[in-house]
N, C-alpha and C positions, 0 to 999 in steps of 0.2 A: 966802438963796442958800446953794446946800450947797459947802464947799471942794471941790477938784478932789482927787478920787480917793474921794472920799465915799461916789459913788453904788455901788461895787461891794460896800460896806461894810456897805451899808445893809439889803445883802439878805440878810444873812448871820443867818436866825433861826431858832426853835425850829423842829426838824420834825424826824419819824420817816422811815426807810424803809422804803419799804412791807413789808403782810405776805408778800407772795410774794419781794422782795428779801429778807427776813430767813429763809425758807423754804429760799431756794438757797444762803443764806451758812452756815444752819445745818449744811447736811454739809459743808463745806469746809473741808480742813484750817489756811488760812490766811484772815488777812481780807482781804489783798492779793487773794482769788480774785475776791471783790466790790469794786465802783467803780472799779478800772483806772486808781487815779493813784498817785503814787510816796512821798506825804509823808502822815509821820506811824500809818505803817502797822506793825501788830504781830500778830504772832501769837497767837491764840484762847489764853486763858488768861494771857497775859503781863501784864503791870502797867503802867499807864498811864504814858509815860514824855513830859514836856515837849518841845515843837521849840524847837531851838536858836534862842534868837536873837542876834545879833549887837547889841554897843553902838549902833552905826547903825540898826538895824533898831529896837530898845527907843524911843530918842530918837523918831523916823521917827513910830514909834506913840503916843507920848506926845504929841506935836504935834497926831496926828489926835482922839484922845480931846478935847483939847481944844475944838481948830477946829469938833469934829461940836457936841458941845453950846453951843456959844457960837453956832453956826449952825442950833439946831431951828428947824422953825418955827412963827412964832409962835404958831398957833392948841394947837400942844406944849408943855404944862408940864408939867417932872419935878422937881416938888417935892415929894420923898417926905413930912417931915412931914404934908403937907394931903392924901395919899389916906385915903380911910377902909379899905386895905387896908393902910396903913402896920405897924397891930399884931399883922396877922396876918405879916407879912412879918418883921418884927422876931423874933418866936418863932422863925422856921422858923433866923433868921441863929445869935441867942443857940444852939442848939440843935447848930447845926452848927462854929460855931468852935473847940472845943475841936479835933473833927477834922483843921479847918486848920491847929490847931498843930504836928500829928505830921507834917503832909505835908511834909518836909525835902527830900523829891527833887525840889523844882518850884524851877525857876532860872526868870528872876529870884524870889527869894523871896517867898513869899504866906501871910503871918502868921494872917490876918484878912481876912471879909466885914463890910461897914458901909454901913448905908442912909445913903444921902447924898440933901441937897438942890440943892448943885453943888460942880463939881468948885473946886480940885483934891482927888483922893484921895490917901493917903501911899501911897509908895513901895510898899509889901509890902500892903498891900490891892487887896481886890476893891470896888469902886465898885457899887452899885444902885440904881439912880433907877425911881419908880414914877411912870407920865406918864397925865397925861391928855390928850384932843385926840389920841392915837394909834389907830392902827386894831390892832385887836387882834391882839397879837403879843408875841414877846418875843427879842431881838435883843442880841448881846453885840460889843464891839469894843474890843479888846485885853482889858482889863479892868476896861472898865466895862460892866456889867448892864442893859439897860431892858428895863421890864414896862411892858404897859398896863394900866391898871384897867381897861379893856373887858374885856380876856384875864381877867381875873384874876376881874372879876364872873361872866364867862361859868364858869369852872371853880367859883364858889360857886353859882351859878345852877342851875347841872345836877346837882350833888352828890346830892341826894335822892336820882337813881335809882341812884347808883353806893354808895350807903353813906352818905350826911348827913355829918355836920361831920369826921366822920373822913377820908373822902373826899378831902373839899375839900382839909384840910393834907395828905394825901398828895400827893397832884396839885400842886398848888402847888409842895410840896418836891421833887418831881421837877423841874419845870420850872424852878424855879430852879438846882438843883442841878445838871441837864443844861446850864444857860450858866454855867455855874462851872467845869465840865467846860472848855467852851473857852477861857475867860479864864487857868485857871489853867493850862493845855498847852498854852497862845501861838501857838493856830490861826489866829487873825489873824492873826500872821507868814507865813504858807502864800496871803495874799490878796497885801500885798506884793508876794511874788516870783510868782504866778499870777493872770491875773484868772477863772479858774475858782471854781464852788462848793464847798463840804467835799465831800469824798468820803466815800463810804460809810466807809470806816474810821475818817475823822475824828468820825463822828454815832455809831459804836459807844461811840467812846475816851470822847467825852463819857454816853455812856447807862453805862458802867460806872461813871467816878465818881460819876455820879448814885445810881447803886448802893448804890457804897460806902459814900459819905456819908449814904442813908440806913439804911445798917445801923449805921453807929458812930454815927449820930445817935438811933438807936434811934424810927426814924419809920418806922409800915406802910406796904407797898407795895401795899394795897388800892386807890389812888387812880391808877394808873399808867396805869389803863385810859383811865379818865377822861381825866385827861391825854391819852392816843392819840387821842381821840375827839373831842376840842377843836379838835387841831390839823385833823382834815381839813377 
């Protein structure tokens, strides 16, 4: 049984918007021009900056984090040790933390990414559980991360055509990278106070950290395509 308010939570996963929506956003001097909601909105060029949360709001969330995984269900195990995408996952995190260390402008503060097998995670981490029994996807709330190994097979599965083993870590690091984007700029607080979807500016804010993080991780963005191509 999922706790009450779960279900709006739930749906909250990886995805692009489309290529004619990034088409019309492209001439646009603001990102506000595209998706039409009010949170979390910045100007093209600007730096990704975290939504405020309030002490109630943090607690609020930390409840839910909990309640969701203590509530999978059961046919859902997110026991990262026992995927066998576990040590690919692990590289992309080792690879990326350094990064996490510089990011000082994210309140509450986010020290560290770390694959977990369940919660709780410390304070200043991002939580990442790799699940199986999930339908493929990858879904983030407050700050904790879930992948499915479907998802994840599927993005090694395909790699061949997009560039082989290169690929795949690309892709991957993007997609992880892209729900770190929202964990770390506390776009779940915007579910909270709305029961509406991210807005487009909210799926941009996250594709630029993803960005970032893989340029200061020093990981190719030959696999992003991939990535694009997964989710439809």
């Amino acid at each position: 049984m999922r706790p009450r308010g779960m279900v709006e939570f739930w749906d909250m996963g990886f995805h692009f918007p489309s290529a004619r929506t990034w088409a019309l956003c492209a001439g646009a001097a603001l990102f506000t021009a595209c998706g039409g909601g009010t949170h979390g909105q910045v100007a093209v060029g600007d730096k990704n900056v975290s939504v405020n949360v309030s002490w109630a709001e943090k607690k609020s969330l930390e409840k839910l984090e909990l309640q969701t995984h203590k509530n999978l269900p059961e046919e859902q195990q997110c026991v990262s040790s026992r995927s066998p995408f576990a040590d690919d996952v692990a590289e992309i995190i080792r690879a990326v933390n350094p990064y996490m260390e510089t990011r000082t402008d994210i309140t509450p503060p986010v020290r560290a990414v770390e694959l977990r097998d369940h919660p709780p995670r410390a304070e200043d981490r991002i939580a990442v559980y790799l699940c199986t029994g999930m339908k493929p996807r990858a879904y983030t709330l407050y700050r904790s991360i879930y992948l499915s190994g479907d998802f994840i097979g599927g993005l090694k599965n395909s790699s061949a055509a997009w560039g082989g083993e290169s690929a795949y870590r690309s892709a991957l690091a993007f997609v992880l990278f892209h729900e770190m984007g929202h964990a770390a700029l506390n776009h779940s607080a915007l579910k909270l106070r709305s029961a509406d979807q991210f807005d487009l500016p909210q799926e941009m804010e996250a594709d630029q950290f993803a960005y970032d993080a893989m340029a200061a991780s020093r990981i190719s963005v030959t696999g992003i395509g991939l990535a694009r191509a997964a989710n439809n």
